[in-house]
N, C-alpha and C positions, 0 to 999 in steps of 0.2 A: 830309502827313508830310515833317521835313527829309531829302531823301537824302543818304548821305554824303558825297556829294564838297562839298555846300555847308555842311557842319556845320562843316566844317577853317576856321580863323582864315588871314585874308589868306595871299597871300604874302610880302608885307613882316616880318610877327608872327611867320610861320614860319621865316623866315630870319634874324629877331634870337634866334629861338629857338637858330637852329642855332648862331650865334657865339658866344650864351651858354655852349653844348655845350661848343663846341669850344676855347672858352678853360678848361673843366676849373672854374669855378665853377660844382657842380651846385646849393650853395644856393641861388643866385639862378636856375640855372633853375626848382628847384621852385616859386620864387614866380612866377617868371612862368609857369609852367604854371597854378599855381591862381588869375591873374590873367586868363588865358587862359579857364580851364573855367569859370570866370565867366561871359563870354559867350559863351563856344561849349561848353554842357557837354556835348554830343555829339558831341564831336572826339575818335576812336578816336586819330587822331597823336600828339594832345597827350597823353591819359592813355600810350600806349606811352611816350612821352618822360619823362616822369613817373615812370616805371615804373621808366626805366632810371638817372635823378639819384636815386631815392629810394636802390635798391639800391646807387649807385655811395658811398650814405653812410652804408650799413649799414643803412639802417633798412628791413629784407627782407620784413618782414609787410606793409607797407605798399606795399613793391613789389609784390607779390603782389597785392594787392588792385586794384592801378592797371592792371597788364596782364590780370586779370578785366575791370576796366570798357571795357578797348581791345575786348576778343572781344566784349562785349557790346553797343558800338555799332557793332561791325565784325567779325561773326563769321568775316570772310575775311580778316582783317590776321593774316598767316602768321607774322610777325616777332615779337607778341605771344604767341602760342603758342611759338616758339620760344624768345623770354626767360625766358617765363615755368617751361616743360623746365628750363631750365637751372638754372634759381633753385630751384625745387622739388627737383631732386635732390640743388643744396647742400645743401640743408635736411634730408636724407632721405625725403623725404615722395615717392617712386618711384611708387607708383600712382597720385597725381593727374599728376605727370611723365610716366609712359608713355600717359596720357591726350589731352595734348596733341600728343604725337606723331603718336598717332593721327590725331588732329583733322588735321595736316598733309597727312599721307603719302593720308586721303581727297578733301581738296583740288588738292595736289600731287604724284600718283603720283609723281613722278621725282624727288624733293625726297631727294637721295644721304644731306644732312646728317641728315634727320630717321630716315632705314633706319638709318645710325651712329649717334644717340644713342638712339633706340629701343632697336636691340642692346644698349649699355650700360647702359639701365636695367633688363633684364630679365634681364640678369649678375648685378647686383646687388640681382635678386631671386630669385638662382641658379635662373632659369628656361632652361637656355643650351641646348638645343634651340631655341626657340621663337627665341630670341638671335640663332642660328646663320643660321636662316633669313631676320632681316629683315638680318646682317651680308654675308650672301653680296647679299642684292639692293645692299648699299651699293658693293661692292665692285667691282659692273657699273656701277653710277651715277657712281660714283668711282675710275675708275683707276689715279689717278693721284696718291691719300691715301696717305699711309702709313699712319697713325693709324688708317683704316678696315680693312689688311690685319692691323694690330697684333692689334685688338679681334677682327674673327671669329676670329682666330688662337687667342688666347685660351679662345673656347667650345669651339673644335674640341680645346681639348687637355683641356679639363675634361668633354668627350666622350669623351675616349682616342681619337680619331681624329688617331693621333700623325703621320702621314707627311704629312696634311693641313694640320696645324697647322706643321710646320716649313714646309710650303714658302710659307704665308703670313704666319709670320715672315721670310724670306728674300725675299719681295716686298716687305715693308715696311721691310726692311735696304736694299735695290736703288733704294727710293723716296726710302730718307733715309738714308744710310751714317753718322749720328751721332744715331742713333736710341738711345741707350745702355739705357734700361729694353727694347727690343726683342731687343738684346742677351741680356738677363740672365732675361728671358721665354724665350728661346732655350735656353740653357742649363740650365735650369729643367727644360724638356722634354726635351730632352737627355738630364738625367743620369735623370729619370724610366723612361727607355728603357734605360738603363746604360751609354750611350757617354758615358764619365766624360771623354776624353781632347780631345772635341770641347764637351762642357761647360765644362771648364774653359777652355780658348780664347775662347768668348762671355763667361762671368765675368769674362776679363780684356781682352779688347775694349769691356766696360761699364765698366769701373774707367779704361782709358785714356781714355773720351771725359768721364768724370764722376769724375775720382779722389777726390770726396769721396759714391759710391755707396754709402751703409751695405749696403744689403740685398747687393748685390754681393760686397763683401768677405765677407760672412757664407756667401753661397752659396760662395764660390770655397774659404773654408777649412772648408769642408764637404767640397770635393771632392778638398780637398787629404787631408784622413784616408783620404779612401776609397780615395787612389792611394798611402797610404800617407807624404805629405809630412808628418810632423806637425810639424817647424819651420816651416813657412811656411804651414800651418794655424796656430799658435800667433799668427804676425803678422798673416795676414790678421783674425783673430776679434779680437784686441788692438785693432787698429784701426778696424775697425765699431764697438767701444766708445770707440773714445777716439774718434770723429768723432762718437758721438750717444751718450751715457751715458744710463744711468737716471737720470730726473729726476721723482721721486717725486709729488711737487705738481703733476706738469703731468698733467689731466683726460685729456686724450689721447694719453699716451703706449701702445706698442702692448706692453702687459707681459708677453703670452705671448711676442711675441717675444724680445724683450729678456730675460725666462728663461730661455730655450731658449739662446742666445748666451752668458749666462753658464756656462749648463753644460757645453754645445760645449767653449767654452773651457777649462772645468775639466778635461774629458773629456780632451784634447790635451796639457795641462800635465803628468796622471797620468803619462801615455804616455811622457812627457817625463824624467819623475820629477822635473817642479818641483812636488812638493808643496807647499810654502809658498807658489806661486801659482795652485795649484787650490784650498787650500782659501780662500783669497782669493776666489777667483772661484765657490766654491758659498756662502760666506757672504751676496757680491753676490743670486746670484741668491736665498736664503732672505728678505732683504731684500724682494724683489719678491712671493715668494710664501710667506708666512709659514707657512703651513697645508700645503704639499707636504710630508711626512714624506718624500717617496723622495729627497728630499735630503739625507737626513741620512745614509741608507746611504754615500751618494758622498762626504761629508766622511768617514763612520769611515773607507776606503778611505784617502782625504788622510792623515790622520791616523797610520792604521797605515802608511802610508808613512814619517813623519816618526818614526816608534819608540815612539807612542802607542799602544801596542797595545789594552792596557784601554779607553783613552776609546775609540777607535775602535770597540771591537765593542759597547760600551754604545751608541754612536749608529744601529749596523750592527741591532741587538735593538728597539733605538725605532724603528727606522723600521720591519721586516720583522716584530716581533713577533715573540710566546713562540708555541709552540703548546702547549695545553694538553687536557687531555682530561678530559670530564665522562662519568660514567655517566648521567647523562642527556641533559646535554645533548649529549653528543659532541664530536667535536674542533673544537677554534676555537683562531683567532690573537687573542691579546691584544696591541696596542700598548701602547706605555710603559713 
């Protein structure tokens, strides 16, 4: 039986490999890879390299397949597993992803990175217990991460273990003080807790280090209502839209968010008494969610602002409905 170490192609072949690499032509690596597995087809190196030119040129399935065949002639090439994590949770595919992890962390108890990306797959299998525990072991592994005090951070507040959660936000601020989503996670927490006044500070410490942070600005003119600012709630929400607009066509845009922010926005304008740019901005968000009827109460509102009284309570009636009463069948609300 070939043993590993003599299945790998020369030194030589490995080292033209590598300049292939590292001049960023992964075409020509992949053919010299599959020039390579030619005659060394049980060279775990080569498919891992392979693995990683096919990915570097989109073609992910096939990456996928190439770092299988690395674990399968090298069930202990850690690197392999690890690319392979990372690609699979591009992909969504989190249970074969926390699988690999696994595979690591029984190889390589002390392996900080693989406790860190384990925790984040099991986030985003909203299992964040389970999360919590492999982020705290990363965090001993890794002292010296921010990213790693980021993430358990994270679990620990979607635990409501809020005093936890901030102070490993705060080590991961101390680890990288332009850490700006660390920031605005911060805040986040914050205002969850109601110290609105130290939330907004983080909001706007995210927005200095990243001044084109949509989600930032959205949070901050959240906070600005609730302190009562509604002109500088009105700019902050104004410009988390005009820095990422709804863009209809695009598959991934996030459209509850981007709902929400139009309404915010309309919410603020009311307050404001710019009707003609709230109802603007509940038209935007109807736009995104066609079928929300409770939008149409918030324009009659706009509306009977503007002296529309009639249309306004007609839209106030569609949205909230008649109530009506049956002898048999009892009371119920009709829409439309």
């Amino acid at each position: 039986m070939t043993s590993i170490e003599n299945s790998d192609p020369p030194s030589s072949d490995l080292s033209k490999l590598s300049r292939l690499y590292a001049s960023g032509d992964l075409k020509s690596v992949e053919s010299f890879c599959e020039v390579l597995l030619t005659a060394y087809p049980d060279s775990a190196v080569v498919y891992n390299v392979l693995g990683v030119a096919l990915e570097g040129q989109g073609k992910l399935e096939e990456s996928v397949l190439a770092y299988e065949k690395t674990n399968q002639k090298n069930p202990g090439h850690l690197d392999a597993y690890h690319n392979a994590g990372v690609l699979l949770s591009k992909l969504g595919r989190f249970e074969e992803a926390r699988k690999k992890y696994v595979k690591i962390i029984e190889q390589s108890p002390k392996d900080g990175d693989a406790y860190n990306n384990l925790g984040v797959i099991l986030q985003k299998l909203n299992q964040h217990r389970l999360a919590a525990s492999y982020l705290q072991k990363a965090v001993v592994l890794q002292p010296g991460n921010a990213s790693t005090f980021f993430n358990y951070a994270n679990s620990l507040r979607e635990l409501e273990e809020s005093d936890k959660a901030l102070e490993n936000y705060d080590s991961a601020i101390r680890l990288n003080p332009s850490f700006s989503i660390a920031f605005n996670n911060r805040g986040s927490l914050l205002e969850s807790i109601h110290n609105y006044e130290e939330a907004w500070r983080s909001y706007t410490k995210a927005i200095e280090l990243n001044p084109r942070y949509v989600a930032a600005y959205s949070n901050r003119g959240g906070i600005e209502q609730k302190l009562g600012n509604y002109a500088q709630s009105e700019l902050d929400l104004s410009e988390a839209i005009k820095l990422d607009p709804w863009k209809e066509t695009d598959p991934s845009e996030a459209s509850n968010f981007k709902f929400r922010l139009y309404i915010s926005l309309g919410d603020t304008q009311m307050y404001l008494g710019q009707y003609k740019k709230a109802l603007a901005s509940y038209d935007s968000a109807i736009t995104i969610e066609p079928e929300n009827k409770d939008v149409l109460a918030f324009k009659g509102n706009a509306l009977a602002g503007l002296g529309k009284l009639s249309e306004g309570l007609r839209l106030k009636q569609e949205s909230f409905g008649f109530i009506c009463f049956d002898v048999l069948k009892g009371v119920s609300i009709v829409r439309g």
